[in-house]
Kinemage of the C-alpha trace (Angstrom):
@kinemage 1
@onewidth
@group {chain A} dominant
@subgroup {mainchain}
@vectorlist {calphas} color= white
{ca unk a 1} P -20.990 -2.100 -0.946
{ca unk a 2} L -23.093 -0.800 -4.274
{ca unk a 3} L -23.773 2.422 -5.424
{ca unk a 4} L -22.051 5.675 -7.016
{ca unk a 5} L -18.506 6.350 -5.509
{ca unk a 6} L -15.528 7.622 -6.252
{ca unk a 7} L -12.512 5.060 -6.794
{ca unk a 8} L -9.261 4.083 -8.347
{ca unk a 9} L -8.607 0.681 -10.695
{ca unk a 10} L -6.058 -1.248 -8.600
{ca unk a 11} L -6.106 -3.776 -10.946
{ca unk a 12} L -7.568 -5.146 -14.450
{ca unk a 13} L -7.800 -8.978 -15.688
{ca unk a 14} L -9.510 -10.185 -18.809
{ca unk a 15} L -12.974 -12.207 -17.985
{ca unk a 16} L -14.900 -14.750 -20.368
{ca unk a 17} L -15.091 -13.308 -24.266
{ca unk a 18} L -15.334 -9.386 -23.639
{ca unk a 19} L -15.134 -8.450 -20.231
{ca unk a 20} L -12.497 -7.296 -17.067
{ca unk a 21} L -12.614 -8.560 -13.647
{ca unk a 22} L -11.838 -5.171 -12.253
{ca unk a 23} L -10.433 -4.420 -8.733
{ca unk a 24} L -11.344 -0.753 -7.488
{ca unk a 25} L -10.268 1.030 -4.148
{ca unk a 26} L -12.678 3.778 -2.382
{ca unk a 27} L -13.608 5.097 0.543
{ca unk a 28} L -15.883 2.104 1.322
{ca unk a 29} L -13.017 -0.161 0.680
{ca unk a 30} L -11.633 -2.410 -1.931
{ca unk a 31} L -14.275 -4.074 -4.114
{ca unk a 32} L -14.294 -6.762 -6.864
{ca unk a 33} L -16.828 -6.269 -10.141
{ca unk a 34} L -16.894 -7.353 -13.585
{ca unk a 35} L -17.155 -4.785 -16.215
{ca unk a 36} L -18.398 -5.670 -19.368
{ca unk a 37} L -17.610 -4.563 -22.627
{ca unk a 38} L -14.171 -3.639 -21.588
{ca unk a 39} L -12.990 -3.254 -25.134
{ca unk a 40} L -14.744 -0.334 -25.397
{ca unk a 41} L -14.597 3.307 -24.563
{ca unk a 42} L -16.202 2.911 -21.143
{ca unk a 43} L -13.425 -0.008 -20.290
{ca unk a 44} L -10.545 1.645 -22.066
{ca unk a 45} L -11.261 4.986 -18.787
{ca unk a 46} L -10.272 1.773 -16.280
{ca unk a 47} L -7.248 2.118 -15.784
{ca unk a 48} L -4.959 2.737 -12.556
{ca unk a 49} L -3.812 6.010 -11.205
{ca unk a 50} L -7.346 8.179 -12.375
{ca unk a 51} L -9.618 9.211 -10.369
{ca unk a 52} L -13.309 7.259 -11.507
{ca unk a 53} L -17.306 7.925 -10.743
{ca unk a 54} L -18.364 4.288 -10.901
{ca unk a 55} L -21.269 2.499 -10.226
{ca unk a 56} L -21.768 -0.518 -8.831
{ca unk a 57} L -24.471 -2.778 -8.786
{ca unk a 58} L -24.937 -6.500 -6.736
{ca unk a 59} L -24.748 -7.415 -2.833
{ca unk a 60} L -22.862 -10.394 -3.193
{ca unk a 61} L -18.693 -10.410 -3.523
{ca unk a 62} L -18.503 -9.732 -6.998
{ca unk a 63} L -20.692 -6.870 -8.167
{ca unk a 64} L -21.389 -5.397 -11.674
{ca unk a 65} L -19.719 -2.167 -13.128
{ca unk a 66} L -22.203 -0.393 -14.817
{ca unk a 67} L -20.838 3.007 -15.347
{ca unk a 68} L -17.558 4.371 -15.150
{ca unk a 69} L -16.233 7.932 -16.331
{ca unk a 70} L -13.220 10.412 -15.637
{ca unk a 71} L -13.674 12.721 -12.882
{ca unk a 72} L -10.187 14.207 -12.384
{ca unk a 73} L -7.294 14.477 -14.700
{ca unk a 74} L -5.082 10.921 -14.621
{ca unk a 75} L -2.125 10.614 -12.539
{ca unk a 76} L 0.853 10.133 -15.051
{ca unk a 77} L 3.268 7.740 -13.308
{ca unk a 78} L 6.557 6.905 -15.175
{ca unk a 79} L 9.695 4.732 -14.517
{ca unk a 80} L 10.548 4.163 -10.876
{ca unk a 81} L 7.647 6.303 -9.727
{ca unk a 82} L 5.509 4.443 -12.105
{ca unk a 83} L 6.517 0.783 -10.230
{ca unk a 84} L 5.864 2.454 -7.105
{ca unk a 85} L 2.286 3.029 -7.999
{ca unk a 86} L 2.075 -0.586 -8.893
{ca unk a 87} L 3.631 -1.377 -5.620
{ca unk a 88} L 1.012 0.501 -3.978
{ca unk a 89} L -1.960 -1.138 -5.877
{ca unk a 90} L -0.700 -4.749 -5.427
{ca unk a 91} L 0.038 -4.223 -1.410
{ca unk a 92} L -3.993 -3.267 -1.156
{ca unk a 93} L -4.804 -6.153 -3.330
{ca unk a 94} L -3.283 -8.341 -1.636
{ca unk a 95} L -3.835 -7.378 2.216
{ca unk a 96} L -7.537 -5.092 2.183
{ca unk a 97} L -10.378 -7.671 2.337
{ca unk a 98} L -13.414 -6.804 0.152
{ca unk a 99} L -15.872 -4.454 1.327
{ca unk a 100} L -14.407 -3.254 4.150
{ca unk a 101} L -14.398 1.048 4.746
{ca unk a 102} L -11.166 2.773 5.339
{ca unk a 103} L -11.835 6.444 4.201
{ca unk a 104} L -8.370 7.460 5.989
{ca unk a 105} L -6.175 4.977 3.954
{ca unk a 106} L -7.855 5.608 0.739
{ca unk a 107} L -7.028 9.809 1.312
{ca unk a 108} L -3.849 9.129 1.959
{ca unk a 109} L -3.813 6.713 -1.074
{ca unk a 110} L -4.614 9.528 -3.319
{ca unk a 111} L -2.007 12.257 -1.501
{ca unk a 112} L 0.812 9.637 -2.069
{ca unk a 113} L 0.175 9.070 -6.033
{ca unk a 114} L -0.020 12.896 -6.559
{ca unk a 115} L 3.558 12.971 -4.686
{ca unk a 116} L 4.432 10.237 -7.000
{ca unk a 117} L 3.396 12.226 -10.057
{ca unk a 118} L 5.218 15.432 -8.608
{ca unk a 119} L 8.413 13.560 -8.395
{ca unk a 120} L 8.695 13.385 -4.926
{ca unk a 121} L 11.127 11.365 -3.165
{ca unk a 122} L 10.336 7.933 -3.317
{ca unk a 123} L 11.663 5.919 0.060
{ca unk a 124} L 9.870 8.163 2.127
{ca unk a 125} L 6.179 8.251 0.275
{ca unk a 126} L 6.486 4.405 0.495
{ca unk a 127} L 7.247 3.861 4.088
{ca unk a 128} L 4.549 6.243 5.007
{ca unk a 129} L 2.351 4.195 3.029
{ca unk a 130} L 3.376 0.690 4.519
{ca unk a 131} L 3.082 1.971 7.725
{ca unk a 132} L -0.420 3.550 7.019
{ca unk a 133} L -1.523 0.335 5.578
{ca unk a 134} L -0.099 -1.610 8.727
{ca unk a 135} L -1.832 0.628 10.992
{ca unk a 136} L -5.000 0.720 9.250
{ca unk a 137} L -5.226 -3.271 9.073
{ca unk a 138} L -4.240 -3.205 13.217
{ca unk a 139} L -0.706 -4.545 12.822
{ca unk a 140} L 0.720 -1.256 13.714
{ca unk a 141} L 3.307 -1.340 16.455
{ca unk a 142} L 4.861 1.931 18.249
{ca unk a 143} L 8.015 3.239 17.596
{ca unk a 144} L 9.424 5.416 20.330
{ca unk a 145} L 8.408 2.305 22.928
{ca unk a 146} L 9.066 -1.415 23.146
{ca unk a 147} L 6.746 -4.151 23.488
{ca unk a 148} L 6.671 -3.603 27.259
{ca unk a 149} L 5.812 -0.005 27.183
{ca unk a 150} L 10.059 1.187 27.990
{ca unk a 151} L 11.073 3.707 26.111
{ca unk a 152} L 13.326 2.958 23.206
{ca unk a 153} L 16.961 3.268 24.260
{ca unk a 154} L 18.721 5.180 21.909
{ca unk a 155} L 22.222 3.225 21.868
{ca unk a 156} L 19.975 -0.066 22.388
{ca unk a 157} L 19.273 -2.446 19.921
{ca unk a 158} L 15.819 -3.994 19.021
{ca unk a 159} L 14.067 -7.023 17.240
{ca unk a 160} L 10.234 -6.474 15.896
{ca unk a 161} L 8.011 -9.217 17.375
{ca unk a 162} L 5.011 -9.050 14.680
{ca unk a 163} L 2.339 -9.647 17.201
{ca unk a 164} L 3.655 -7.275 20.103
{ca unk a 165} L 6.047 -4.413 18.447
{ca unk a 166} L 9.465 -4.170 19.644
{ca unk a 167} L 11.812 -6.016 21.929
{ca unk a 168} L 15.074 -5.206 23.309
{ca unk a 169} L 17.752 -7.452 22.883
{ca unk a 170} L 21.274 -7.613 24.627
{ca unk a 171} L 23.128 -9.423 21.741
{ca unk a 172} L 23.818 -6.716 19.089
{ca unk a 173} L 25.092 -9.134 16.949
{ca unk a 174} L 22.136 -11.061 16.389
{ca unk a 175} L 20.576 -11.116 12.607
{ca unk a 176} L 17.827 -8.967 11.713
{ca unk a 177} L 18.247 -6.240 14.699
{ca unk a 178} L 17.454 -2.337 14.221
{ca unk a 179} L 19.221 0.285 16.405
{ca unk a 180} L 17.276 2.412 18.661
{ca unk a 181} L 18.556 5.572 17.718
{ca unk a 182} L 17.422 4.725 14.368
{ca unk a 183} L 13.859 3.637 15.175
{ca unk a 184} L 13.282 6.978 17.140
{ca unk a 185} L 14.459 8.674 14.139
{ca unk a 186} L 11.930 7.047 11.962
{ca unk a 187} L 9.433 7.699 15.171
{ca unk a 188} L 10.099 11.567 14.134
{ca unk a 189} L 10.017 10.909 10.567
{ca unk a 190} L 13.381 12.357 10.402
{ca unk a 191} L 14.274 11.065 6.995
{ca unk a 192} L 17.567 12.702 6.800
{ca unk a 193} L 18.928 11.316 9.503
{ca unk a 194} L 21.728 8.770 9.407
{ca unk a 195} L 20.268 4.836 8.415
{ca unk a 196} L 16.816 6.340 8.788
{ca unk a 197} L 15.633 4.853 5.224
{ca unk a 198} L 17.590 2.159 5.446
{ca unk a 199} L 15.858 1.119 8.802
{ca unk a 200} L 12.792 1.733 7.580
{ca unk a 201} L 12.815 -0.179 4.768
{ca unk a 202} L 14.034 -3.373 6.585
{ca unk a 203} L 11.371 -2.437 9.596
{ca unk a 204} L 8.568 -2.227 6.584
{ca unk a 205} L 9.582 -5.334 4.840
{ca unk a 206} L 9.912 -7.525 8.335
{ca unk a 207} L 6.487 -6.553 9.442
{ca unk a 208} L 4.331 -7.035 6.289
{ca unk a 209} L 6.667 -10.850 4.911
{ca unk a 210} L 4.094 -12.297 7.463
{ca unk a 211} L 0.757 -11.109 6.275
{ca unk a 212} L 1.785 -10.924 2.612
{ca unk a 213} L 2.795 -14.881 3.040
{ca unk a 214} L 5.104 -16.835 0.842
{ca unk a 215} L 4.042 -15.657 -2.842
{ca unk a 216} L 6.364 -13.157 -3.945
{ca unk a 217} L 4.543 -9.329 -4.745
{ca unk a 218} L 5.205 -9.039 -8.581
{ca unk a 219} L 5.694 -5.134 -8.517
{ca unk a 220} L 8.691 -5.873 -6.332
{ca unk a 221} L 9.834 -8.241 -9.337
{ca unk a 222} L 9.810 -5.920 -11.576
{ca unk a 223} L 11.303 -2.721 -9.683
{ca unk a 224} L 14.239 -5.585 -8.530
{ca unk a 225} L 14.491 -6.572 -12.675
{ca unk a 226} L 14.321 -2.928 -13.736
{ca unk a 227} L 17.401 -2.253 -11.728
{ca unk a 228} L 19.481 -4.854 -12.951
């Protein structure tokens, strides 16, 4: 990918004497550039949560920033809401590969951090986003049916296989089990409903542990620190 687009900073590193090593997200997919000169006022506009027109220049894997200025007011992201956003940014780091187009994640990318900066209820705006992610990537799995295409029995109870979806179980007791009522209440997106969030949070965290691997996400560090 190289050319003018519209993206977001995911992430910024220092890079030899002066410049970044600058992640961006777009339409066209998550991209890796250097942009030099990042003390100045071109590098101080690359930050996270802002809307950018960039240009990038190079076919290989890392590319060359050569322009980058404001196209939309800056998403203002503070306290929890502001971890979230990191959250959000380190998930696509660390499971888009490079160069790859997903113009349906990266809209709903920029729905959920205006949410964010409206103050909108968090648990929900980052489910929707795992399981956008996970569905995006193909590990999506359905929720109103198990593994074997039955539909999920409401007083049943369930186990998520990562590589087929769901499975019924007979031992309720078992670690690790969601309760099919639950599951077809986070099928609805019925977020009021009783163990709902709760569900989906363990459902979330199960089904991206394996693609995310052993190295713990550093957002999550700091959210889990911040509440202590």
């Amino acid at each position: 990918m190289s050319g003018l687009l519209s993206a977001y900073v995911l992430h910024a590193r220092p890079y030899r004497e002066s410049s970044a090593l600058v992640d961006v997200f777009s339409a066209q997919g998550r991209s890796r550039a250097v942009l030099r000169g990042a003390r100045s006022k071109r590098g101080s506009q690359a930050r996270p949560f802002q809307l950018l027109e960039m240009e990038l220049k190079g076919a290989g894997e890392l590319k060359t920033l050569s322009r980058v200025e404001s196209s939309a007011p800056p998403h203002f992201l503070h306290g929890d809401f502001l971890f979230s956003g990191l959250y959000l940014n380190e998930l696509l780091m660390r499971l888009l590969p490079q160069d790859e187009a997903h113009p349906d994640l990266f809209e709903h990318y920029q729905l959920t951090l205006a949410a964010l900066a409206c103050g909108e209820s968090l648990e929900p705006l980052l489910r929707g986003f795992e399981w956008r992610l996970l569905d995006e990537l193909g590990y999506g799995f359905a929720l109103d049916s198990d593994c074997h295409g039955q539909p999920i029995n409401p007083q049943g109870f369930y186990r998520l296989l990562v590589d087929s979806g769901l499975e019924a179980v007979s031992d309720a007791f078992a670690p690790g089990l969601f309760a099919g009522g639950e599951l077809l209440g986070l099928s609805r997106a019925d977020w009021q409903a009783s163990g709902v969030l709760l569900t989906a949070k363990r459902l979330m965290r199960q089904a991206l542990a394996p693609h995310l691997g052993s190295r713990p996400l550093l957002s999550r560090e700091l959210f889990r620190s911040r509440k202590e």
